[in-house]
N, C-alpha and C positions, 0 to 999 in steps of 0.2 A: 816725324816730330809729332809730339801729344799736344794735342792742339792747346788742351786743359794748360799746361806747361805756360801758356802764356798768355792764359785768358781770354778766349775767343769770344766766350760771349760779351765782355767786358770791351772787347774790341769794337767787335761789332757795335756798342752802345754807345761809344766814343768816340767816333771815326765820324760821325753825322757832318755833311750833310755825303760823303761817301757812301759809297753798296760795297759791302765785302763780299769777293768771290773765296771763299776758301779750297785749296785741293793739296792733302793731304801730300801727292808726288805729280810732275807736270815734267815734258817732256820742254816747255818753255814757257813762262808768264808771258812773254808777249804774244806769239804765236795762237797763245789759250785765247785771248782777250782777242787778238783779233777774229779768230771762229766763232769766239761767246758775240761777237760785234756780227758779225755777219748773217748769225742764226737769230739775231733779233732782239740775246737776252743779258747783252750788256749795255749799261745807259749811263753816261758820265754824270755826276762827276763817279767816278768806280777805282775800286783795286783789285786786282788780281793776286792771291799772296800762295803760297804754297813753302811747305817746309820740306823740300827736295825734289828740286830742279836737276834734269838728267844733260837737258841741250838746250842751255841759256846763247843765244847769239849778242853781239857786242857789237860794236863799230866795224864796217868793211869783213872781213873775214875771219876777225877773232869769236871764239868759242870762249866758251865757259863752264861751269856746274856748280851747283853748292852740294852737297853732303846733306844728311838728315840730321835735323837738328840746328840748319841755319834757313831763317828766313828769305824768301826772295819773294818779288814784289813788282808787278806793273802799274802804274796809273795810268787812268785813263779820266782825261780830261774835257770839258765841254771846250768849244772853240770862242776865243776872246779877242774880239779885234783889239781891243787895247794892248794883248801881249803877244809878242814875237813869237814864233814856233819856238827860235834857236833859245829866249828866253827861259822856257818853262826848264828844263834841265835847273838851272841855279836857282829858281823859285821856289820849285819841288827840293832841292838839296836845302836849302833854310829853312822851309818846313818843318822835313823831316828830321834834324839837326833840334831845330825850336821844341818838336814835340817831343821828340827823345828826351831832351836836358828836362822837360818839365817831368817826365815819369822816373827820372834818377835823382835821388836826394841830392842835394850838396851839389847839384851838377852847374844850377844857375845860369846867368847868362842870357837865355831864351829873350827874356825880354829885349835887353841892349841888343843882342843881335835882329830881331826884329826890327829896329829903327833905321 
């Protein structure tokens, strides 16, 4: 995927207080994130995004892959005693939901879902 295709710098400018890790192809975002975490040079709050994923893992034993031309995506989050591990899944989905609807005209909503 061309990164240009979806405004990367734009991203990165927008995304604050996020770190964009960008990689063009990745054998897994999360896998990436946790070696970028290990080596010292990932620091939350962060993402990991890449436009073709080879070997996305899932829940238990499910695989996955996206194709080129579809984004895939880790976050990585600072730790919040106020929120549950099991929580951050449906936080990060409203988020990401919220933020979406704000960059598609006509899409709406964002807000009311917010509340």
């Amino acid at each position: 995927m061309n990164p240009d295709s979806f405004h990367l710098d734009r991203l990165r400018r927008e995304i604050k207080p996020l770190r964009l890790h960008w990689f063009p192809r990745l054998r897994s975002t999360n896998d990436h994130a946790a070696e970028l975490r290990r080596r010292g040079e990932l620091f939350a709050p962060a993402m990991v995004l890449t436009g073709c994923q080879l070997a996305g893992r899932g829940r238990g034993s499910n695989t996955w892959w996206s194709r080129a031309g579809v984004l895939t995506v880790t976050f990585v989050f600072p730790i919040d005693a106020h929120v549950a591990p099991h929580q951050l899944p449906l936080l990060a989905g409203l988020a990401i939901r919220n933020a979406a609807a704000s960059l598609v005209p006509g899409a709406g909503g964002a807000a009311q879902m917010a509340q």
